[in-house]
PDB file of N, CA, C and O in Angstrom:
ATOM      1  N   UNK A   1      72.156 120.101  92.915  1.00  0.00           N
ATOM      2  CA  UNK A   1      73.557 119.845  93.221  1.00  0.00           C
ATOM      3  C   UNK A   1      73.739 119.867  94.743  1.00  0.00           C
ATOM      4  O   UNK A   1      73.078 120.688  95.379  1.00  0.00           O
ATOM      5  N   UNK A   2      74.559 119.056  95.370  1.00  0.00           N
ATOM      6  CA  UNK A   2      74.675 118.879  96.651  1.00  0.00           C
ATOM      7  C   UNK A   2      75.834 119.649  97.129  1.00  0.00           C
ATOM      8  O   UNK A   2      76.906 119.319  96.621  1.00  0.00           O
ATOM      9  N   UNK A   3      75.864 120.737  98.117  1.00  0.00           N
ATOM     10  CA  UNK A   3      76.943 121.242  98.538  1.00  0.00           C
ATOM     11  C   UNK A   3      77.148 120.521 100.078  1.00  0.00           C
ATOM     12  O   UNK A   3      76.553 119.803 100.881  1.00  0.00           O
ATOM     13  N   UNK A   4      78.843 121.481  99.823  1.00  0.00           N
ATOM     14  CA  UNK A   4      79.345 121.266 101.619  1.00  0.00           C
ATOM     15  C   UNK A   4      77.793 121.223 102.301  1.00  0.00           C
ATOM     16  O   UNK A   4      77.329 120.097 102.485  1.00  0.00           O
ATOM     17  N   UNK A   5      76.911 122.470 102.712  1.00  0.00           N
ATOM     18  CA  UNK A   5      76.126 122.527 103.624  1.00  0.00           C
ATOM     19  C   UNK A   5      75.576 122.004 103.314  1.00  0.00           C
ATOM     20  O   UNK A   5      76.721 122.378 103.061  1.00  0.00           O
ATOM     21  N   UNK A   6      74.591 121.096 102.795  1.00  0.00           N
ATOM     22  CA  UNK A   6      73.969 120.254 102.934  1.00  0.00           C
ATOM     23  C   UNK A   6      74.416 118.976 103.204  1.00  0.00           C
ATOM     24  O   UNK A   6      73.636 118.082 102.875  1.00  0.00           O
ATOM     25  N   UNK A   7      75.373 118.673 103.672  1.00  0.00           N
ATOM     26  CA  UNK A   7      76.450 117.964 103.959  1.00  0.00           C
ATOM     27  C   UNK A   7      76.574 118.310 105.519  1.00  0.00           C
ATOM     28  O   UNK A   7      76.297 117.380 106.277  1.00  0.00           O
ATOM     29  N   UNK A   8      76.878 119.283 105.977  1.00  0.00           N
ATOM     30  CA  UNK A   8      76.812 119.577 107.299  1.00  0.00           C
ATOM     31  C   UNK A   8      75.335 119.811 107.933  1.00  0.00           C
ATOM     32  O   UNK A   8      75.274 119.568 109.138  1.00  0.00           O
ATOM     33  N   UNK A   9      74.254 120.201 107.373  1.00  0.00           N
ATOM     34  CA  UNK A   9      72.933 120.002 107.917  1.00  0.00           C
ATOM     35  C   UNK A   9      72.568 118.646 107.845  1.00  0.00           C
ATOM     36  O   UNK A   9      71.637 118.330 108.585  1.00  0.00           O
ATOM     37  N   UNK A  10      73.170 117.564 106.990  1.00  0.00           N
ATOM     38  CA  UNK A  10      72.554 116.171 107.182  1.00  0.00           C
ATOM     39  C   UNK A  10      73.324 115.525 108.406  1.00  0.00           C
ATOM     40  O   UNK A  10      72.798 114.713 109.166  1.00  0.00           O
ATOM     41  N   UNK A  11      74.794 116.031 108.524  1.00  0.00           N
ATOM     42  CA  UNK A  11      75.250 115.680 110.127  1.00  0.00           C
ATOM     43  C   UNK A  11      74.518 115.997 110.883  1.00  0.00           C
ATOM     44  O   UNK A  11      73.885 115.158 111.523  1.00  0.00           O
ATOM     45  N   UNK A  12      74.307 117.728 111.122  1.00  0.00           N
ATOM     46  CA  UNK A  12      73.667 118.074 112.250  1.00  0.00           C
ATOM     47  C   UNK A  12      72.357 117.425 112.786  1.00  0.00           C
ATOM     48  O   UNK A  12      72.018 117.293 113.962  1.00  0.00           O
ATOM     49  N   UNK A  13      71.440 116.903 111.211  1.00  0.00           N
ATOM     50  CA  UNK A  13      70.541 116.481 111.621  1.00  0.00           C
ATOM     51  C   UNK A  13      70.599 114.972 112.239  1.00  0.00           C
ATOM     52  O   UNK A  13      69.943 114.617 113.218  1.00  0.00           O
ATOM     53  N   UNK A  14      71.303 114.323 111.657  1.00  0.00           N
ATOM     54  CA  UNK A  14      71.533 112.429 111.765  1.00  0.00           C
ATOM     55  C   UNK A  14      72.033 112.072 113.628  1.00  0.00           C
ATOM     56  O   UNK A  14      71.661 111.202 114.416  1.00  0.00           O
ATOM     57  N   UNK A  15      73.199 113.439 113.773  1.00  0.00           N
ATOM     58  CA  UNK A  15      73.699 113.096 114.848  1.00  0.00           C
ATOM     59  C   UNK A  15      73.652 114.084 116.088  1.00  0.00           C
ATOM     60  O   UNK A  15      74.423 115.037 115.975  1.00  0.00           O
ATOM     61  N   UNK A  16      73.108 114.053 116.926  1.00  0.00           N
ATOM     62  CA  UNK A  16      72.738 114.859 118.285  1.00  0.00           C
ATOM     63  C   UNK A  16      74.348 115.378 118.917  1.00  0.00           C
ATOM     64  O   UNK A  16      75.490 114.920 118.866  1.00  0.00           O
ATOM     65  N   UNK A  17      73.776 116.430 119.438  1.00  0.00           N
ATOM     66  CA  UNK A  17      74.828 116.907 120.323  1.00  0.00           C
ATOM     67  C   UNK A  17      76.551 117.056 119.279  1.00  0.00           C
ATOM     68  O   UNK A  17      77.719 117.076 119.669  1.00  0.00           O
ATOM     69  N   UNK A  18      76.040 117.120 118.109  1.00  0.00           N
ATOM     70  CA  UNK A  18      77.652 117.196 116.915  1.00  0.00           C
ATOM     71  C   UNK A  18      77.669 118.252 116.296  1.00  0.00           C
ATOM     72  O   UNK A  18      76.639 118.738 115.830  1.00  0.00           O
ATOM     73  N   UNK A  19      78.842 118.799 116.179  1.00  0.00           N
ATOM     74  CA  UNK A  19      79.383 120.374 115.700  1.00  0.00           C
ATOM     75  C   UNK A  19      79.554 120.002 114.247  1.00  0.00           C
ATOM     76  O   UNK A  19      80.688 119.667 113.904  1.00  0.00           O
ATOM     77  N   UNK A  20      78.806 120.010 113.543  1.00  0.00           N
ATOM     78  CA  UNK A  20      79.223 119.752 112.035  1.00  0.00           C
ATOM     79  C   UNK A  20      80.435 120.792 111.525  1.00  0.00           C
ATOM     80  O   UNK A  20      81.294 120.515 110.688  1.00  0.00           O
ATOM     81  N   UNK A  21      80.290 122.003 112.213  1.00  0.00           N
ATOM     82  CA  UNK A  21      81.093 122.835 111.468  1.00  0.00           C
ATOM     83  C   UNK A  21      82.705 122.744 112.048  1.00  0.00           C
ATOM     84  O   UNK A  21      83.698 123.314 111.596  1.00  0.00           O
ATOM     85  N   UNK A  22      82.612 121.972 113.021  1.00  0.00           N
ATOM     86  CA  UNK A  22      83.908 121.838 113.317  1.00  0.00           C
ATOM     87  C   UNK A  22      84.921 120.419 112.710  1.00  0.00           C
ATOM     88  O   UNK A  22      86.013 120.265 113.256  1.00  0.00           O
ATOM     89  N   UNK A  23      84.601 119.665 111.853  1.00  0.00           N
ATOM     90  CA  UNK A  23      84.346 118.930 111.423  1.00  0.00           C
ATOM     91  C   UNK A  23      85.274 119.356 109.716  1.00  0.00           C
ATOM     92  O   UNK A  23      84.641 119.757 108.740  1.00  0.00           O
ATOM     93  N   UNK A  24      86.570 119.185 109.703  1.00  0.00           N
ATOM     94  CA  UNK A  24      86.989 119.603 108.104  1.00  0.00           C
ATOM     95  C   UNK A  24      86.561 118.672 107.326  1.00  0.00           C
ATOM     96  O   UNK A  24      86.495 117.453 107.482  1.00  0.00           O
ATOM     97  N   UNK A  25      86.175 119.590 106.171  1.00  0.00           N
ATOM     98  CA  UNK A  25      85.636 118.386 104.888  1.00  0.00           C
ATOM     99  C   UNK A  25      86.351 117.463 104.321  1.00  0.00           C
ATOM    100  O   UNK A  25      85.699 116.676 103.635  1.00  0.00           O
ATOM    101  N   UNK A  26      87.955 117.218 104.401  1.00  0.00           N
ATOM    102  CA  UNK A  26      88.311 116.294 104.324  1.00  0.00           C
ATOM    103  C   UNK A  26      88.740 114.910 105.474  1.00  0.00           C
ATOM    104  O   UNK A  26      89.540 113.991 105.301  1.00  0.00           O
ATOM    105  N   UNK A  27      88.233 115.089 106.148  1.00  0.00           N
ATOM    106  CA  UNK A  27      88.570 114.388 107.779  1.00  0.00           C
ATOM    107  C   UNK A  27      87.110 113.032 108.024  1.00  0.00           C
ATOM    108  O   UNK A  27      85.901 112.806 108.057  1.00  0.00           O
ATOM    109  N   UNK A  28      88.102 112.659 108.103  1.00  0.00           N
ATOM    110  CA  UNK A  28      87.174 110.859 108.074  1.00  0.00           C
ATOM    111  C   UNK A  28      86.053 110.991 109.245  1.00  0.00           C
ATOM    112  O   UNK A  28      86.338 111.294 110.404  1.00  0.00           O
ATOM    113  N   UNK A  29      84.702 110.714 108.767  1.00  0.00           N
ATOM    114  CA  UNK A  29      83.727 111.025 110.082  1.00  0.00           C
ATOM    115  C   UNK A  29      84.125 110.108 111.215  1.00  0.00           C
ATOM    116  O   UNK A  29      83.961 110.507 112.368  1.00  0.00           O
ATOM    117  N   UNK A  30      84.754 108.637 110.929  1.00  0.00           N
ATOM    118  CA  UNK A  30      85.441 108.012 112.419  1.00  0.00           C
ATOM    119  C   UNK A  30      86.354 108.673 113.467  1.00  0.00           C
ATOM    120  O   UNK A  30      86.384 108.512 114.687  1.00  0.00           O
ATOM    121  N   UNK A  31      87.391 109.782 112.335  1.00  0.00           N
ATOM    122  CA  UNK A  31      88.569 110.142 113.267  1.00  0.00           C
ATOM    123  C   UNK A  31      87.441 110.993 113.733  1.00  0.00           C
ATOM    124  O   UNK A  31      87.094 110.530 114.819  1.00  0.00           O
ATOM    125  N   UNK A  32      86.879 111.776 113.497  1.00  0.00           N
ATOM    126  CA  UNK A  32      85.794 113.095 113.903  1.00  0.00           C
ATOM    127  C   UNK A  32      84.977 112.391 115.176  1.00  0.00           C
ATOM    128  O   UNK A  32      83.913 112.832 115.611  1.00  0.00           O
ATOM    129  N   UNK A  33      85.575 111.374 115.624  1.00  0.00           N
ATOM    130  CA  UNK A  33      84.344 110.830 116.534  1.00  0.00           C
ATOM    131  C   UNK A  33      82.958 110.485 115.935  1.00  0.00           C
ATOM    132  O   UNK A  33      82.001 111.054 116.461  1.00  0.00           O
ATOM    133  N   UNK A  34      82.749 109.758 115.059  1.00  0.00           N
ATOM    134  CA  UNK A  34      81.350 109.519 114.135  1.00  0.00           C
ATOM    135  C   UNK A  34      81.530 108.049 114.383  1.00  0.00           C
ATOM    136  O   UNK A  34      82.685 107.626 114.359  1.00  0.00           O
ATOM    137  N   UNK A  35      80.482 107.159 114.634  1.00  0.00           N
ATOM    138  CA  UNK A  35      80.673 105.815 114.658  1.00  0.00           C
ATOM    139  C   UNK A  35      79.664 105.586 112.831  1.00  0.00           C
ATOM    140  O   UNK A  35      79.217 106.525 112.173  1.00  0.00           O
ATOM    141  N   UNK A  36      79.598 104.513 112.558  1.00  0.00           N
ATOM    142  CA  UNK A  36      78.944 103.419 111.583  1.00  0.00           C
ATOM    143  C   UNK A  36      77.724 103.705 111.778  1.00  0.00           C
ATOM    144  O   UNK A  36      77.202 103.986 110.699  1.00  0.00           O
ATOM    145  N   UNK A  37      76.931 103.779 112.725  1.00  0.00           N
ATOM    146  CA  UNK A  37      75.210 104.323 112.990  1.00  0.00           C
ATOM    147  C   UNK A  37      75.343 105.632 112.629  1.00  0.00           C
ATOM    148  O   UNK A  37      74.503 106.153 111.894  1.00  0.00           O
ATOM    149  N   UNK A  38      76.764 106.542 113.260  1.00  0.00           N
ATOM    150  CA  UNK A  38      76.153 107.944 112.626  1.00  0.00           C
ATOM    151  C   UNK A  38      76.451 108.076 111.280  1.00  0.00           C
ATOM    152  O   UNK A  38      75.748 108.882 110.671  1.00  0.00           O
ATOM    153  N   UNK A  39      77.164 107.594 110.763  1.00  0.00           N
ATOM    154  CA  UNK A  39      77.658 107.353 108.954  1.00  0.00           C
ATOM    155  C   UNK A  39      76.172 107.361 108.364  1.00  0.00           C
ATOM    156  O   UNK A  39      75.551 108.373 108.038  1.00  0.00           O
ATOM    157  N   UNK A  40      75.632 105.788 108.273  1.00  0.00           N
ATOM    158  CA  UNK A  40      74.651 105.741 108.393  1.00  0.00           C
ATOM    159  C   UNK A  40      73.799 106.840 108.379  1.00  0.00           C
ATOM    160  O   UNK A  40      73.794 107.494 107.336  1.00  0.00           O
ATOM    161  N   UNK A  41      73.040 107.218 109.336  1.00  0.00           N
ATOM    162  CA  UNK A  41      72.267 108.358 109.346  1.00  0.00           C
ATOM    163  C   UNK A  41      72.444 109.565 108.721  1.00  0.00           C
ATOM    164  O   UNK A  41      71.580 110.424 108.547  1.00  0.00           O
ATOM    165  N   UNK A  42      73.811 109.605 108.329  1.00  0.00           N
ATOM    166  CA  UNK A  42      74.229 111.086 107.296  1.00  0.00           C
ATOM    167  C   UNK A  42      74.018 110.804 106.237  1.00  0.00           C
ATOM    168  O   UNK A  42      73.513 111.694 105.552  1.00  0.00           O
ATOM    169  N   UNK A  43      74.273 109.534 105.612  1.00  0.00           N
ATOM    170  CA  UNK A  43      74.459 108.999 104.302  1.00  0.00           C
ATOM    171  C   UNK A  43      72.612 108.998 104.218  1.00  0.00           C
ATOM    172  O   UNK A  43      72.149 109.345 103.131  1.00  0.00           O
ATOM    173  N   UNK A  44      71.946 108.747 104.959  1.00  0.00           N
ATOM    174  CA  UNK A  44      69.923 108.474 104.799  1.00  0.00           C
ATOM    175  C   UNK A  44      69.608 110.492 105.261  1.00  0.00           C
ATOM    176  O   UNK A  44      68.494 110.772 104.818  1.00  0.00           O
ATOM    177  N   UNK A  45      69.787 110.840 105.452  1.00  0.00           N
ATOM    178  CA  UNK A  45      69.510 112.103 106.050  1.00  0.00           C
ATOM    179  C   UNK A  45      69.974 113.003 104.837  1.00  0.00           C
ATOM    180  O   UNK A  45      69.341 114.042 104.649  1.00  0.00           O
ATOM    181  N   UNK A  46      71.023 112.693 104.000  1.00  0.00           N
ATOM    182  CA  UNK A  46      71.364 112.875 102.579  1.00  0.00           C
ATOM    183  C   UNK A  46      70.765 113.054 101.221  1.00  0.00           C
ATOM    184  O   UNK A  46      70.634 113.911 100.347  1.00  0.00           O
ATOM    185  N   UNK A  47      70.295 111.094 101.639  1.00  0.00           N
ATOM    186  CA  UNK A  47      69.317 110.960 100.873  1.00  0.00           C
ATOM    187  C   UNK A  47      68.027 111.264 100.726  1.00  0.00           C
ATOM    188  O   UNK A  47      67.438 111.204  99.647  1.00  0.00           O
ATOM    189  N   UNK A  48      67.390 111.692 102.068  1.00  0.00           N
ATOM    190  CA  UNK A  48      66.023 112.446 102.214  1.00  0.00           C
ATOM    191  C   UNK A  48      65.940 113.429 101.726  1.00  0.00           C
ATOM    192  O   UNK A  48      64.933 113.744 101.091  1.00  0.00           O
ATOM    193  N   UNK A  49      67.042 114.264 101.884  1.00  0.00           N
ATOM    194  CA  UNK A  49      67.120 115.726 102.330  1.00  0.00           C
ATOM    195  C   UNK A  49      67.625 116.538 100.321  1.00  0.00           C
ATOM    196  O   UNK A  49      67.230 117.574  99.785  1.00  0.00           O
ATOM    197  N   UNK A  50      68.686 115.342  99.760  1.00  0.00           N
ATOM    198  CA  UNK A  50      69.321 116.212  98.404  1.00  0.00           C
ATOM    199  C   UNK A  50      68.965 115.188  97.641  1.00  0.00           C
ATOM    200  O   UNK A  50      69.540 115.346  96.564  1.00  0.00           O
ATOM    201  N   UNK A  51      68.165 113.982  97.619  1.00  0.00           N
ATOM    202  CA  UNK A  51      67.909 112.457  96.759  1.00  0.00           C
ATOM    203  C   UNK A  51      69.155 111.709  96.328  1.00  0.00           C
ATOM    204  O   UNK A  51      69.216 110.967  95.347  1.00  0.00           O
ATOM    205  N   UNK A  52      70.052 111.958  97.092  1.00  0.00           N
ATOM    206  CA  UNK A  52      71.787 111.169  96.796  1.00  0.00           C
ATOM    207  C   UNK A  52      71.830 109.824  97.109  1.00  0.00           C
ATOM    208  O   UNK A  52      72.722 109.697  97.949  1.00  0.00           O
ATOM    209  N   UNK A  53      71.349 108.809  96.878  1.00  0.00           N
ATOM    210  CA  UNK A  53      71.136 107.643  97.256  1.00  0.00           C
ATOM    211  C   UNK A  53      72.916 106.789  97.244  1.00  0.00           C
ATOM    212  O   UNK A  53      73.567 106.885  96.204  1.00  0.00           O
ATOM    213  N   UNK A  54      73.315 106.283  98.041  1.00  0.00           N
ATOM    214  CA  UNK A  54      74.648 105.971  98.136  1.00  0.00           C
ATOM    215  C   UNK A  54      74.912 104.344  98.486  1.00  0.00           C
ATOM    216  O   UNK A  54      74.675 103.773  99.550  1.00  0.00           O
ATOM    217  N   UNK A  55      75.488 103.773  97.232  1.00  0.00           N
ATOM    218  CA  UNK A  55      75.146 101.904  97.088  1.00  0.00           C
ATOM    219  C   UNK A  55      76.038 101.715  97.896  1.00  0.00           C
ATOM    220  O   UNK A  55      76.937 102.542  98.044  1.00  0.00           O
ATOM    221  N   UNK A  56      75.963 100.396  98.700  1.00  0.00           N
ATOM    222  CA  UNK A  56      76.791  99.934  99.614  1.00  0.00           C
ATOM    223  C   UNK A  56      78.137 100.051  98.758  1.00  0.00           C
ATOM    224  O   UNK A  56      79.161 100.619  99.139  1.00  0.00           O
ATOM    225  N   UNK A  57      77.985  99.543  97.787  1.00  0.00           N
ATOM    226  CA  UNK A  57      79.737  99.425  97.497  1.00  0.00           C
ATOM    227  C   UNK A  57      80.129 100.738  97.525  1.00  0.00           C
ATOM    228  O   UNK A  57      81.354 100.785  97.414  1.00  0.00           O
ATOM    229  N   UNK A  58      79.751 101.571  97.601  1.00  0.00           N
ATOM    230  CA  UNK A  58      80.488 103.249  97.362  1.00  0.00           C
ATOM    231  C   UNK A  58      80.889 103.574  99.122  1.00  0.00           C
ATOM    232  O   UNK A  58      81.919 104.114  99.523  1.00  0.00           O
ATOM    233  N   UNK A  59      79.582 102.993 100.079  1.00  0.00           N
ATOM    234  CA  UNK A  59      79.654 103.847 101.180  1.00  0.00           C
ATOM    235  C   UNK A  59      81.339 104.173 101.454  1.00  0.00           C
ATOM    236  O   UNK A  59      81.866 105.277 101.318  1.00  0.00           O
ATOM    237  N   UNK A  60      81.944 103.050 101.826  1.00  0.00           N
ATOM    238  CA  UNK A  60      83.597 103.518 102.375  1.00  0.00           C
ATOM    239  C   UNK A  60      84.128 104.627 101.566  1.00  0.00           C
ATOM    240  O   UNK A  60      85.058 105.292 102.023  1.00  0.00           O
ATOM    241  N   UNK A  61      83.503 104.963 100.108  1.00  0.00           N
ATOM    242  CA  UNK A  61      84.008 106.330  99.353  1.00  0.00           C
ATOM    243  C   UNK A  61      83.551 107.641  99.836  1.00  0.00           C
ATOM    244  O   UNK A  61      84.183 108.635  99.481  1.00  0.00           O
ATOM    245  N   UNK A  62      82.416 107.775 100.688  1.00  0.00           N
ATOM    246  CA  UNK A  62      81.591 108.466 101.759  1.00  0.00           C
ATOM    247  C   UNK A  62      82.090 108.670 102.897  1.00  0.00           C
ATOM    248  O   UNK A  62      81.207 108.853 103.735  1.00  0.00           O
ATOM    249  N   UNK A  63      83.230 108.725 103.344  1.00  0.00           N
ATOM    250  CA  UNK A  63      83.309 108.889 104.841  1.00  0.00           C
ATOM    251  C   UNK A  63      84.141 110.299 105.246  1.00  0.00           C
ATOM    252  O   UNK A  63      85.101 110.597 105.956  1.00  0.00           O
ATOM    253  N   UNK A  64      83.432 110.804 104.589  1.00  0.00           N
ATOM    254  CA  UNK A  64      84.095 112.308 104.706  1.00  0.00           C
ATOM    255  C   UNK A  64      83.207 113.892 104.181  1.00  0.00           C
ATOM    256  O   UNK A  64      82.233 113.525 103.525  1.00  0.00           O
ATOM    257  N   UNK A  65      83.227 114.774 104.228  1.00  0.00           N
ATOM    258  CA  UNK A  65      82.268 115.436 103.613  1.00  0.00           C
ATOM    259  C   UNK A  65      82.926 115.608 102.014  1.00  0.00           C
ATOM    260  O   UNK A  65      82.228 115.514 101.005  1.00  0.00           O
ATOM    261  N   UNK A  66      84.307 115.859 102.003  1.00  0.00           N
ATOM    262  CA  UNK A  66      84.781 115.491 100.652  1.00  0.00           C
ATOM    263  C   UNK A  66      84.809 114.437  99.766  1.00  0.00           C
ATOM    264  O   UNK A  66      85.013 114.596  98.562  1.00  0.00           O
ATOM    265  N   UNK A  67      84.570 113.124 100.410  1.00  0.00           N
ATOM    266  CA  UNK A  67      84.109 111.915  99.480  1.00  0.00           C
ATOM    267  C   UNK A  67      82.963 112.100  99.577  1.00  0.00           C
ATOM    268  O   UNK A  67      82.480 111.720  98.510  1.00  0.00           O
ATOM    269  N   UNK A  68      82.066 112.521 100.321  1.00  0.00           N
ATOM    270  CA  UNK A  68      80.491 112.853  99.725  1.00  0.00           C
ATOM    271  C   UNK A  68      80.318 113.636  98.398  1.00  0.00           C
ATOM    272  O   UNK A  68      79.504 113.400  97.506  1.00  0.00           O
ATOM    273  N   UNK A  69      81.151 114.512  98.446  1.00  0.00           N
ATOM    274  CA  UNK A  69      80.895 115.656  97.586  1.00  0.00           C
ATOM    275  C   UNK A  69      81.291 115.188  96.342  1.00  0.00           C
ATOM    276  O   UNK A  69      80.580 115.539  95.402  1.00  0.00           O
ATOM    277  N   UNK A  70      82.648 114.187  95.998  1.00  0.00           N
ATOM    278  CA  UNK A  70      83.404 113.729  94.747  1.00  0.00           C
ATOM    279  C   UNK A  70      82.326 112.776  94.656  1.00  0.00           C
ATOM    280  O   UNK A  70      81.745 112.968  93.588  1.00  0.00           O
ATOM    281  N   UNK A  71      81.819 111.859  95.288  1.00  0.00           N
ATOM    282  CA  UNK A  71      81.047 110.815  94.847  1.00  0.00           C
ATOM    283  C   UNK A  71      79.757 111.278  94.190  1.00  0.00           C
ATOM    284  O   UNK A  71      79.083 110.607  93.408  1.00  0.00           O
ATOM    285  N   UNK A  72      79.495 112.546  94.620  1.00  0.00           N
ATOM    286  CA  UNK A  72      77.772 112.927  94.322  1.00  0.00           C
ATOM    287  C   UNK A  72      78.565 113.651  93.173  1.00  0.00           C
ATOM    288  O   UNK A  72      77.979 113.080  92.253  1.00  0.00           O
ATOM    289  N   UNK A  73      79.542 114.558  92.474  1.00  0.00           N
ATOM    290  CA  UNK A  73      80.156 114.559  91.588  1.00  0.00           C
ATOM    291  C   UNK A  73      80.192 113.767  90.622  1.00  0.00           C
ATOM    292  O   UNK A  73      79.970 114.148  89.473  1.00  0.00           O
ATOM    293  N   UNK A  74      80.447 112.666  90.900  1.00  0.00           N
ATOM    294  CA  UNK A  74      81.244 111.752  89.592  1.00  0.00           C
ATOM    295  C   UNK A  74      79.721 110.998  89.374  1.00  0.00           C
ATOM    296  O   UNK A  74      79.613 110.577  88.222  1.00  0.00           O
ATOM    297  N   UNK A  75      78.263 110.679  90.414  1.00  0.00           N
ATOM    298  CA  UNK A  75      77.542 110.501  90.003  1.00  0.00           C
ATOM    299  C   UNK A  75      76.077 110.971  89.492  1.00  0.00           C
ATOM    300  O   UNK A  75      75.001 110.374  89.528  1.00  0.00           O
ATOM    301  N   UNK A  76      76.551 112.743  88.815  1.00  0.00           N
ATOM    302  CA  UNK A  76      75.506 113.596  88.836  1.00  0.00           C
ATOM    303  C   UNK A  76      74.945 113.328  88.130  1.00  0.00           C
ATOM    304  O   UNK A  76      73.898 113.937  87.908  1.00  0.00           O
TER     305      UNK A  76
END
């Protein structure tokens, strides 16, 4: 099962110099200062790290640590 923290260790890891913990789990990784490369890299750093593989059509349901969490939810 995938929690918050593993959710915030796949930020920390994907994106340099980023405070994952400052970062609320419902708060869009764009407003958070996150561009599309770092999305990206959380969403693969995810998948390395908890095997959550995330289909393009879902990603925009991903842009948050709380749509990570409902999506890896609804597809356990």
């Amino acid at each position: 099962m995938i929690t918050e923290q593993n959710i915030r260790d796949a930020i920390e890891k994907a994106v340099d110099d980023f405070d994952a913990g400052a970062i609320a789990s419902g708060e869009d990784f764009f407003d958070a200062g996150l561009d599309s490369l770092d999305h990206a890299g959380i969403l693969l750093a995810i998948q390395e790290d908890c095997g959550l593989t995330v289909p393009d059509e879902a990603v925009d349901d991903c842009r948050s640590i709380d749509g990570i969490l409902a999506y890896a939810k609804a597809n356990a």
